[in-house]
N, C-alpha and C positions, 0 to 999 in steps of 0.2 A: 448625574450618574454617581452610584455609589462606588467608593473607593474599594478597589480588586486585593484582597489580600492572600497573601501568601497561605497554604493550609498544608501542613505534614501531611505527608502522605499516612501516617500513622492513623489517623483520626477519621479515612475514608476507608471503603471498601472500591477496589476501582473498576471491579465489573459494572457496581450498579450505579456506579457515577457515569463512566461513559456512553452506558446503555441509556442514562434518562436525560439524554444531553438533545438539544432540539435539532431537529435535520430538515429544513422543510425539503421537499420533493422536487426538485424541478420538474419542467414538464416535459423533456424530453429525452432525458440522459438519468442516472443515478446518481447521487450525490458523492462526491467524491470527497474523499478524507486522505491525506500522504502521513503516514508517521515516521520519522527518522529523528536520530539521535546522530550529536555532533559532540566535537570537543570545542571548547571553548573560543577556540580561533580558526575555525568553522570549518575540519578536518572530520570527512563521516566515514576515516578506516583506520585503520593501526595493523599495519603489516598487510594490506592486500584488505582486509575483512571487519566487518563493523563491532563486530565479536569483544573487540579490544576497548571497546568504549562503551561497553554493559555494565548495567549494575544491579543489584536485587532491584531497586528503584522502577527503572527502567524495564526490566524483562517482564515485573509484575502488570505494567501498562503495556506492555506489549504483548501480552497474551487478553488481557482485558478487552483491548484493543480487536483482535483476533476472533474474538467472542462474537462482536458487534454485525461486520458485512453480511450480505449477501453475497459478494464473490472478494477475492482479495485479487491484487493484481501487481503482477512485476514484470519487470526486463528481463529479455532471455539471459543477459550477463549477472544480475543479480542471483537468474533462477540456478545459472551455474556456478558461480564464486560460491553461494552460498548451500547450494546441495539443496536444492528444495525438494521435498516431496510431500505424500499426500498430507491436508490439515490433520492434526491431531488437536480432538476435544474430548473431558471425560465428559462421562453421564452426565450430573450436573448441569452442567453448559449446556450439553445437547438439549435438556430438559427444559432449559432456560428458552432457548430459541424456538422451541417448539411451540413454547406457552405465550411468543412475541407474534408467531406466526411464520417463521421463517421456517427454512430446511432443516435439521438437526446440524451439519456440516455446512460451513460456506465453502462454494464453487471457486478454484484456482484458476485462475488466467494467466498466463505467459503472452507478451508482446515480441513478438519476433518478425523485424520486417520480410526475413528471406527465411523462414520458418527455420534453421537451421537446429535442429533440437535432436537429441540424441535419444531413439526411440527406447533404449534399454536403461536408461537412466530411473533413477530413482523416482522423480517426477511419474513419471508413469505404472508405479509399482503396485498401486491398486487397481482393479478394472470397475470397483465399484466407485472408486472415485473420478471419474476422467475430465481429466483439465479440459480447459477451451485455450485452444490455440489463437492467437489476433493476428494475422499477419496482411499482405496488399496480392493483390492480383498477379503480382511480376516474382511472386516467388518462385521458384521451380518445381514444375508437378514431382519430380523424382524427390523432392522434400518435402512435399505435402502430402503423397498419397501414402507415405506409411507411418505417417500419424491419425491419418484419417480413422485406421482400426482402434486405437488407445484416446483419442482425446475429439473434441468435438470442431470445428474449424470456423472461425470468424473470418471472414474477407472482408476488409475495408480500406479502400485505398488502390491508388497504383501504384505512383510515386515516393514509396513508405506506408505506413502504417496513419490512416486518418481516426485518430483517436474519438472526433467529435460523432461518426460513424460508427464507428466500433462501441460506443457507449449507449448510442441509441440502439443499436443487435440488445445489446446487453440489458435494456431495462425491457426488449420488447420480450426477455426474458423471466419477464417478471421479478429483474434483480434488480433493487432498489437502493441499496448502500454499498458503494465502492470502497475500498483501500486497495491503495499502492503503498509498497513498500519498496519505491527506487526501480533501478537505481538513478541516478543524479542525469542522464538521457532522458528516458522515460519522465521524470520530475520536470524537465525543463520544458520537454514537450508540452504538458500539461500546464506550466507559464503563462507559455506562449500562446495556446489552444483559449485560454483563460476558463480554462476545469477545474479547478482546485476551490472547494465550498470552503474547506478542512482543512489547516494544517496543524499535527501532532511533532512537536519537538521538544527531544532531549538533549539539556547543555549538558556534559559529562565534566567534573572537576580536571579536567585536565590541559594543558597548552603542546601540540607533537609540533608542528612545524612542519618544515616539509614540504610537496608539493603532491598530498592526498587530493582526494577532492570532493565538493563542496555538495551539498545537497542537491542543486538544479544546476546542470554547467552542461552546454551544446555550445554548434557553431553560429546560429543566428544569433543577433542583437539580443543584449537582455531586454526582460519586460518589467515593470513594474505594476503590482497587484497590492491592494490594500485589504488587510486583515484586521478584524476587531479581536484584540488579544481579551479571552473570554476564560482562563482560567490558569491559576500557577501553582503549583501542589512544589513542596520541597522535600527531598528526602536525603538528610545529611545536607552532603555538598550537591547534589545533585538540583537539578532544576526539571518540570517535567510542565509542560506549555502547552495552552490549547490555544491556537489561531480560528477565526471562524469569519465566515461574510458576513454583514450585517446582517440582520432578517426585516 
């Protein structure tokens, strides 16, 4: 195998790198990608919020990034800590995806096992965008029925939210490229589940200490998953990492 070198980010363009990067399809679920950025002694917040550990580096792969799914997908808590609402792409992009085949706009997902989502929140602010809800059967109809009007409802699960379910809704949606962006629940699940094709990580030059926490962290046993680390782009101090399953 030839030896992986380091490449500045300077010398790429990073939409059209992570777009011609190979994904083969599973055959039942979408391919899933996690992107998160850490500090160095594996801390993915600085004050509450991942915000603190940005860098031009890093945000220009994260919209890159963003470019790429078919749906994007997070934790009801990331959807909140971080104020999510509808994607924003310009023309360009849109143009780009259209000429890939996809929607002009990728589809936002929220995993909420007890759908608990605040129907006036920002999340919901377009009607021409409307999320898909993920939640399990034991949520409460008086939390489900008035999202039903603003966003679209996945059911999968009783006992929580069965992700390996909820994937399959989702390709039979003809969505075919996953991203999660957290948070570090939802990541672990996905471990554990063993969904993760993709993993996208950013080291920030930084060391906080602390008792942040960590990209994948739940209460069941950790798992262990082997990645072929398949590309490293540096920008400055920064490091920016592509993990992949073999193919």
């Amino acid at each position: 195998m030839d030896q992986l070198l380091p490449t500045p980010l300077t010398n790429i363009d990073p939409v059209e790198l992570v777009a011609a990067d190979h994904r083969p399809l599973p055959a039942d679920r979408p391919w899933v990608l996690v992107n998160m950025v850490a500090s160095i002694d594996g801390a993915i917040e600085v004050d509450g919020r991942s915000g603190g550990l940005g860098s031009p580096g890093d945000k220009a792969m994260f919209h890159a990034l963003r470019q790429l799914p078919d749906v994007i997908v997070a934790g009801a808590g990331t959807v909140r800590t971080e104020n999510y609402g509808p994607v924003q792409l310009d023309a360009e992009a849109q143009a780009r995806r259209v000429a890939r085949g996809q929607q002009p706009i990728p589809r936002l997902a929220v995993v909420s096992g007890r759908a608990h989502l605040d129907p006036q929140s920002k999340l919901f602010s377009d009607p021409t965008q409307r999320p898909i809800v993920i939640t399990s059967s034991t949520a409460a109809k008086a939390s489900v029925d008035p999202l039903r009007e603003i966003a679209d409802i996945v059911i999968a699960g009783s006992d929580g939210v069965d992700l390996r379910d909820a994937f399959a809704q989702l390709r039979a949606l003809n969505l075919h490229t996953l991203l999660c962006e957290g948070g570090p629940t939802l990541n672990h699940q996905l471990l554990t589940d063993d969904l993760v094709d993709e993993w996208c990580q950013t080291i920030a030059p930084l060391l906080t200490g602390g008792d942040a926490s960590r990209g994948a962290q739940g209460p069941t046993p950790g798992v262990t998953r082997s990645l072929h680390l398949a590309r490293i782009i540096v920008d400055e101090d920064v490091l920016l990492l592509r993990y992949a399953r073999e193919s």
